[in-house]
C-alpha positions as CSV (number, residue, x, y, z in Angstrom):
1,X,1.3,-4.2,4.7
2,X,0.4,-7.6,4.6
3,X,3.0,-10.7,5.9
4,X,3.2,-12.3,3.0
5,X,1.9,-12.9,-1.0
6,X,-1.4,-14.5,-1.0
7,X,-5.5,-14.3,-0.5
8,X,-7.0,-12.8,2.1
9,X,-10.9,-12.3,3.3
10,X,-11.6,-8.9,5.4
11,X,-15.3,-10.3,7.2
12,X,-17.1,-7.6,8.9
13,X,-20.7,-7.4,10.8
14,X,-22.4,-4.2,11.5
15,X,-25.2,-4.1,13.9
16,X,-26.2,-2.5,17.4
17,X,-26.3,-3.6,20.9
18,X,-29.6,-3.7,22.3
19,X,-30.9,-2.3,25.5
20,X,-30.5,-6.5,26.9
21,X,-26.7,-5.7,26.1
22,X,-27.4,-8.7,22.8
23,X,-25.6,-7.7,19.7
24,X,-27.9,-7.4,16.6
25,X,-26.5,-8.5,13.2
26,X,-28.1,-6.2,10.8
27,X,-25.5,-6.8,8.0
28,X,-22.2,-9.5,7.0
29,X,-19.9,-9.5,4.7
30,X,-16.9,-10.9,3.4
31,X,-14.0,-9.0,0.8
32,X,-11.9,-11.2,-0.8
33,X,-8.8,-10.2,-3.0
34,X,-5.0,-11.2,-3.9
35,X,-1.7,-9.6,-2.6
36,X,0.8,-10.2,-5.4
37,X,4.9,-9.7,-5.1
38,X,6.0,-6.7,-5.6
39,X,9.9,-6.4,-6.9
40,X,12.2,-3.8,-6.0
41,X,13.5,-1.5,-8.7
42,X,16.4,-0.3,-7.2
43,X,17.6,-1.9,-3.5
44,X,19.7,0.3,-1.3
45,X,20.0,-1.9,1.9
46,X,18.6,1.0,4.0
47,X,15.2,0.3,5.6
48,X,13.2,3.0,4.8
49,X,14.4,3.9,1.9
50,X,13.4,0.7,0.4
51,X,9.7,1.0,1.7
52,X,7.5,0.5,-1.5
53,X,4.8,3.1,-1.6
54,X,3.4,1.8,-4.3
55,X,3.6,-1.5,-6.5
56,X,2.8,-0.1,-10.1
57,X,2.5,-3.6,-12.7
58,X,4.4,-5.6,-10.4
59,X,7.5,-3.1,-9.9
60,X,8.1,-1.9,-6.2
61,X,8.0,1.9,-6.4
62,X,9.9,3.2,-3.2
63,X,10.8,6.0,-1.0
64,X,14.3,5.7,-2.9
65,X,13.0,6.1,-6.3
66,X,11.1,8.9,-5.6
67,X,13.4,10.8,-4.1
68,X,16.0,10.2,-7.6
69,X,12.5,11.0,-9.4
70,X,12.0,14.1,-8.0
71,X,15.7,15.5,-7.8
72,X,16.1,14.5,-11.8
73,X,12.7,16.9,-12.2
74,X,13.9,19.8,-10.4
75,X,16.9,19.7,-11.9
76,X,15.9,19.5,-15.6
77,X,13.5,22.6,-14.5
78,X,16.2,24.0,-13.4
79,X,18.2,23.6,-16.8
80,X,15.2,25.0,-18.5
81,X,15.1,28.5,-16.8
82,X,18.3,29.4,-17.7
């Protein structure tokens, strides 16, 4: 999770230390890209319950609303083998 909504870089070097013990550079890089706010469907004031797993067009998609998602499934399969 990142601390806050924004733009953020992820630089990284690969390479090898030689037998001197120098570092050689044999590739850089830099990965740009935007964290964007994520809002809560459904808020129950319980920590992990409330942890988004995922952020699906802009709606926070949490432990919470999975759980009700997958309860309201087993029970309408239920309903249906009777």
């Amino acid at each position: 999770m990142f601390p806050s909504v924004g733009q953020y870089t992820i630089q990284y070097v690969t390479g090898y230390i030689d037998g001197n013990g120098n570092l050689v550079v044999t590739d850089s890089s830099d990965y740009t890209f935007n964290v964007d706010q994520c809002n809560l469907l459904i808020t129950t004031g319980i920590s992990w319950l409330d942890h988004v797993v995922w952020c699906f067009f802009g709606h926070g998609i949490t432990v919470f609303v999975l759980l009700l998602m997958f309860m309201l499934i087993l029970l309408l399969l239920r309903r249906r083998r009777r």
